[in-house]
C-alpha positions as CSV (number, residue, x, y, z in Angstrom):
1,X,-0.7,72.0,27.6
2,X,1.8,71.4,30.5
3,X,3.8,74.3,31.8
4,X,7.2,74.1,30.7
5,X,9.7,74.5,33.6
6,X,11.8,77.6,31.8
7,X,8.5,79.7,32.6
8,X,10.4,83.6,31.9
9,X,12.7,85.0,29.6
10,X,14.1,88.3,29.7
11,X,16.3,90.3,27.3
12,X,19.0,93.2,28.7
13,X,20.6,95.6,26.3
14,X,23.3,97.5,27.2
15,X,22.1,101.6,26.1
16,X,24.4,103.8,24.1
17,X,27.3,104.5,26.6
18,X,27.3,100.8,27.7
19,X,27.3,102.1,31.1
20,X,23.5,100.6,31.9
21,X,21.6,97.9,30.9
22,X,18.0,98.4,29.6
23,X,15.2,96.2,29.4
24,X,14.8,94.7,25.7
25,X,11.9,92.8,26.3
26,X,10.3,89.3,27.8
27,X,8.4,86.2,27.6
28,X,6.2,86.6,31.0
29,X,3.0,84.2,30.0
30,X,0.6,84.8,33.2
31,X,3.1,86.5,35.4
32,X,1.7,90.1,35.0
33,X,2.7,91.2,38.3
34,X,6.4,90.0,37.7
35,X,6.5,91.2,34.1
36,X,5.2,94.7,35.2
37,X,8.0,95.0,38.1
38,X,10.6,94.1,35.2
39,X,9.8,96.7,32.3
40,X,11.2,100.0,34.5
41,X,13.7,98.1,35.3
42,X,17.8,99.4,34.5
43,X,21.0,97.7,36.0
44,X,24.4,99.0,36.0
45,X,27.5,96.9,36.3
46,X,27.7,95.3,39.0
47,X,23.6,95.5,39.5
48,X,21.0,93.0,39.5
49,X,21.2,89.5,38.2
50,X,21.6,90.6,34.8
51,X,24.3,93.3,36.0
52,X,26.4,90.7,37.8
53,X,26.6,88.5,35.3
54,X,27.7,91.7,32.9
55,X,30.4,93.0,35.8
56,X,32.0,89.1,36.1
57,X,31.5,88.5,32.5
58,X,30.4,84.9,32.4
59,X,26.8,83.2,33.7
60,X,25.4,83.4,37.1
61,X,22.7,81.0,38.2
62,X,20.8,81.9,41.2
63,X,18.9,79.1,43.3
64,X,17.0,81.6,45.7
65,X,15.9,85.3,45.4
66,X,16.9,86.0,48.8
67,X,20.2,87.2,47.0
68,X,21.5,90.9,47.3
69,X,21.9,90.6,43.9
70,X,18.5,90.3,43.0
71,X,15.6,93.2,43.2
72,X,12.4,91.7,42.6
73,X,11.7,89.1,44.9
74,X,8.1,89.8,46.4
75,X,7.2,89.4,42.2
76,X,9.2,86.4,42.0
77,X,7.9,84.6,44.8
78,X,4.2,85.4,43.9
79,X,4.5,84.1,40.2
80,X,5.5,80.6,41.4
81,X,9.3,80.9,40.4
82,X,12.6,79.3,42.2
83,X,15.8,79.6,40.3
84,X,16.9,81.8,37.3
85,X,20.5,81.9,35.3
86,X,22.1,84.7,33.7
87,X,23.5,84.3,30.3
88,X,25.7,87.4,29.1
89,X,26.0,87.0,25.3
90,X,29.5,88.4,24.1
91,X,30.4,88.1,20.6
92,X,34.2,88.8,20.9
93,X,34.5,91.2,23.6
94,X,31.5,93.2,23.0
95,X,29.0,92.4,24.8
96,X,25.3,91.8,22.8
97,X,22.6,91.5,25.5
98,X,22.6,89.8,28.8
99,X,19.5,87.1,28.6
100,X,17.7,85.7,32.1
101,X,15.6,82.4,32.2
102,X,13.7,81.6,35.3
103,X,12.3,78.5,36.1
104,X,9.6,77.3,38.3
105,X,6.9,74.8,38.8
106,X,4.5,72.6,41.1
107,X,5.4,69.6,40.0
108,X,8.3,68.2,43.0
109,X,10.5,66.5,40.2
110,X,10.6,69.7,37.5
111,X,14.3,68.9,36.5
112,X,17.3,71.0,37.1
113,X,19.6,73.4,35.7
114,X,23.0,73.3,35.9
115,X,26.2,75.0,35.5
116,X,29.6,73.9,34.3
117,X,33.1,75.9,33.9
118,X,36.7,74.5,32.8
119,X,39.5,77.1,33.0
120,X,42.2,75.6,31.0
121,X,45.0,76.9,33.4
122,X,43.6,74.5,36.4
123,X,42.6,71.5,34.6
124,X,41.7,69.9,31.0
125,X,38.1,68.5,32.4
126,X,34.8,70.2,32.9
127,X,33.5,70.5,36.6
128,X,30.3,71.6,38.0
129,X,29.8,75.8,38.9
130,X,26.6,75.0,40.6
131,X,23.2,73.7,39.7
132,X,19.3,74.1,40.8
133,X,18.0,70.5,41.7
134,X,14.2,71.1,43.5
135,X,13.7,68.0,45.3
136,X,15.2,65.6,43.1
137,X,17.3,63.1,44.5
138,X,20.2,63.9,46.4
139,X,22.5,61.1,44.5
140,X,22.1,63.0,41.7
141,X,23.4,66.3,42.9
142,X,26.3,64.9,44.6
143,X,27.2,62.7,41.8
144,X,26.8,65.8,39.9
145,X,29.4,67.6,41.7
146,X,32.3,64.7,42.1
147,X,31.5,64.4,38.1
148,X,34.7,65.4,35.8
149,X,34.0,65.1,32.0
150,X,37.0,65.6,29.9
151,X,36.2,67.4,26.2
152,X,33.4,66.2,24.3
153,X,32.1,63.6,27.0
154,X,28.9,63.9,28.5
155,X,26.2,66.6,27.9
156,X,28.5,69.4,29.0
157,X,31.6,68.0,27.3
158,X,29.8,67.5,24.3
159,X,28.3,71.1,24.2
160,X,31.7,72.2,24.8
161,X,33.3,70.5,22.0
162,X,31.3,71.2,19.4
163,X,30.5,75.2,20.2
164,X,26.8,74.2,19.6
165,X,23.7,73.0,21.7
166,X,23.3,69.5,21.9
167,X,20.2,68.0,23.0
168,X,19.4,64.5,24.5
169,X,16.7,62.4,25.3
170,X,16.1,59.0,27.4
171,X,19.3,60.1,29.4
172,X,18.9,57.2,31.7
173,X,19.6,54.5,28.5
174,X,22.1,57.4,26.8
175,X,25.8,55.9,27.0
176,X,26.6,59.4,26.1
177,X,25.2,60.7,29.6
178,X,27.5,59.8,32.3
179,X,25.0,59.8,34.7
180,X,22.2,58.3,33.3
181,X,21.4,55.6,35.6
182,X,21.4,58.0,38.7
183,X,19.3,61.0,36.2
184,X,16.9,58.2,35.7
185,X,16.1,57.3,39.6
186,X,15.7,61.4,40.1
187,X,13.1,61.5,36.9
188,X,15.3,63.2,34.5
189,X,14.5,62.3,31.1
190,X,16.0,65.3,28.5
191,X,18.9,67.1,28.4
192,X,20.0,70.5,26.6
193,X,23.6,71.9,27.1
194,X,24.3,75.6,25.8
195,X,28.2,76.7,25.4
196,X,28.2,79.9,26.5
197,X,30.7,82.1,25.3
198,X,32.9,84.3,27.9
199,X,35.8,87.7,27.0
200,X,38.7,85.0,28.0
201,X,39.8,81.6,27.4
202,X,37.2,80.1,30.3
203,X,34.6,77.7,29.3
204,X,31.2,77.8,30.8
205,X,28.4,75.5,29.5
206,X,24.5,75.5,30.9
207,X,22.5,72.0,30.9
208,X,18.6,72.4,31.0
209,X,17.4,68.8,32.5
210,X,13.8,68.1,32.5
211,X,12.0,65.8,34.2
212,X,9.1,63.6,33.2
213,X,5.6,65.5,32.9
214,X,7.7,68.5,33.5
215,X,9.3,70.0,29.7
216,X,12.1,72.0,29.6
217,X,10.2,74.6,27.0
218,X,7.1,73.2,24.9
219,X,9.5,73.4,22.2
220,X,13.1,73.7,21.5
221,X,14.6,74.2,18.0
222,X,18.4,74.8,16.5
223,X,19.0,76.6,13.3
224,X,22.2,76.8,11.6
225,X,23.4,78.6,8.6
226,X,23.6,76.3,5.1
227,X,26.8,75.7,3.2
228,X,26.5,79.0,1.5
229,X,25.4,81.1,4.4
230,X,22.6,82.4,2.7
231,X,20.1,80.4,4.8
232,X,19.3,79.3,8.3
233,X,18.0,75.5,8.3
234,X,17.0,73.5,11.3
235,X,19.9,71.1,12.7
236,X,17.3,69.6,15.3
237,X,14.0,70.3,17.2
238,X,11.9,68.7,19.3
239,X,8.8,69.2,20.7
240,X,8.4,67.9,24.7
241,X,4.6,67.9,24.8
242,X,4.2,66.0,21.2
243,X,7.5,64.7,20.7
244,X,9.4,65.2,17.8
245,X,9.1,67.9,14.9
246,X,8.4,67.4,11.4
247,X,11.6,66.4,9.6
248,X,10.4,68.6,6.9
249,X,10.8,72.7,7.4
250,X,11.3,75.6,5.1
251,X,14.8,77.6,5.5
252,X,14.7,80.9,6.6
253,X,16.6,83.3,4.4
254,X,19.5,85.4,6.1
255,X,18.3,88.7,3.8
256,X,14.7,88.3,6.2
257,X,16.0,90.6,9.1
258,X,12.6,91.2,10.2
259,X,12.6,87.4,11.1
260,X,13.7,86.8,15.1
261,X,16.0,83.8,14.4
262,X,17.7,85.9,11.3
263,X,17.9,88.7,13.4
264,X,19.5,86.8,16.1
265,X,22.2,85.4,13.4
266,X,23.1,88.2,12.3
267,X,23.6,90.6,14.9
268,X,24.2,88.3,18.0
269,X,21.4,89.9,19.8
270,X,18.3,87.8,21.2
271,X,15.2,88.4,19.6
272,X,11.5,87.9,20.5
273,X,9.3,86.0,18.1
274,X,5.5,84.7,19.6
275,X,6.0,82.7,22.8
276,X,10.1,82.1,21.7
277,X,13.0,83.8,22.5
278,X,15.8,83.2,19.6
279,X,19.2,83.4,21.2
280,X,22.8,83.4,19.3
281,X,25.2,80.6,20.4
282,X,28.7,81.9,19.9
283,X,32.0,79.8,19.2
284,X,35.6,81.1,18.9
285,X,33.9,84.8,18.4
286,X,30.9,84.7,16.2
287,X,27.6,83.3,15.8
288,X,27.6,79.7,14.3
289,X,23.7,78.7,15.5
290,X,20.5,80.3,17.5
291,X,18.4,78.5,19.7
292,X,14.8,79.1,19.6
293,X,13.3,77.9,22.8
294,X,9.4,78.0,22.6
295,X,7.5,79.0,26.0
């Protein structure tokens, strides 16, 4: 099985006062030593990754764990990872769980993850936050950065649109990826972008880009509620290391609370299931979808 370049995923809860945030539990695989200087773990506003991107209430993607901001980079360092991104999940202007993905791997060309913001008060387009290349090509990154996609173009403005994931493959023959030609001379192959919902009006959206040999996650799957809201039935999935998924799935009933991606549904809190982390995309204040991405 190859490794799949999201390698960790961790879950913050904020405790009873909402004045800290307290481990909820991770995806770690092999990474012992990292998972076991995690679980003690507690951030306060302003603290941490996780309480960073809680204090500026929007996602934070660190490319190096040299940062101030970040408190466990001997463990980081020794499990093989280089970039991570913060995700605070509001629903409204509560705030659910702050969820962290880290990504790492040997192969040069692993892909990139990247981070796009609009603030409708500047501009109508999308333009790039930041994003984690590796060693791919430098075209690619400084395309990446002149790039402005207006509403519902490209992978970003497409995420946007719709409030939803939206997940491509073969981006370099895509007319739907405006940089396709450029992602194909770097290796990048598949694309996920992920709205992810703010406490104001400001639009962030994350794009997981994988490269070939290197998948984002062995398996990424989106479930949305059926007509009646009753039911949870899978909009698309796709598995990198086999390709894609059965087109035939059973629903999962909303009343089955025990189940991770029901869970997630309903409460807008990330839930654990084996080797997937279930996490509630949120449009115009309430969960519409989860992801399941599969480690």
């Amino acid at each position: 099985m190859k490794a799949s370049f999201i390698r960790i995923a961790e879950i913050w809860l904020p405790d009873q006062d909402h004045t800290l945030l307290e481990f909820g539990g991770g995806l770690f695989g092999p990474a012992t030593g990292f998972a076991a200087a995690t679980r003690p773990l507690c951030f306060g506003m302003g603290e941490g990754l996780p309480g960073q991107a809680w204090e500026e209430g929007r996602p934070i993607l660190l490319k190096d764990f040299d940062s101030l901001h970040f408190r466990r980079t001997a463990a980081a360092q020794e499990a093989g990872l280089s970039c991570a991104i913060a995700l605070p999940l509001f629903v409204g202007s509560t705030l659910k769980a702050v969820v962290v993905l880290f990504g790492g791997s040997a192969d040069a060309r692993a892909g990139a993850i990247e981070l796009w913001h609009n603030s409708p008060r500047v501009t109508t387009d999308m333009t790039l936050v930041d994003g984690y290349y590796g060693t791919a090509s430098d075209s690619f990154e400084i395309l990446s950065k002149d790039t402005f996609l207006p509403r519902g173009t490209g992978l970003p403005g497409l995420a946007w649109q719709r409030g939803a994931a939206v997940f491509m493959e073969d981006l370099g023959a895509s007319p739907r990826f405006l940089r396709g030609a450029t992602a194909a001379e770097a290796g990048i192959t598949r694309g996920l972008g992920l709205p992810c919902p703010t406490k104001t009006d400001e639009v962030y959206v994350m794009t997981l880009l994988s490269a070939l040999g290197t998948p984002i996650a062995q398996k990424l799957e989106s479930w949305a509620p059926n007509v009646t809201r009753q039911q949870l039935e899978r909009s698309f999935g796709f598995c990198e290391t086999q390709g894609s998924l059965s087109s035939t799935v059973d629903p999962i009933a909303l009343d089955s609370a025990q189940h991770p991606l029901a869970s997630a549904f309903l409460t807008g809190v990330p839930a654990l299931g084996e080797s997937m982390i279930a996490i509630p995309v949120v449009a115009e204040g309430e969960v519409n979808e989860v992801l399941a991405l599969y480690l």
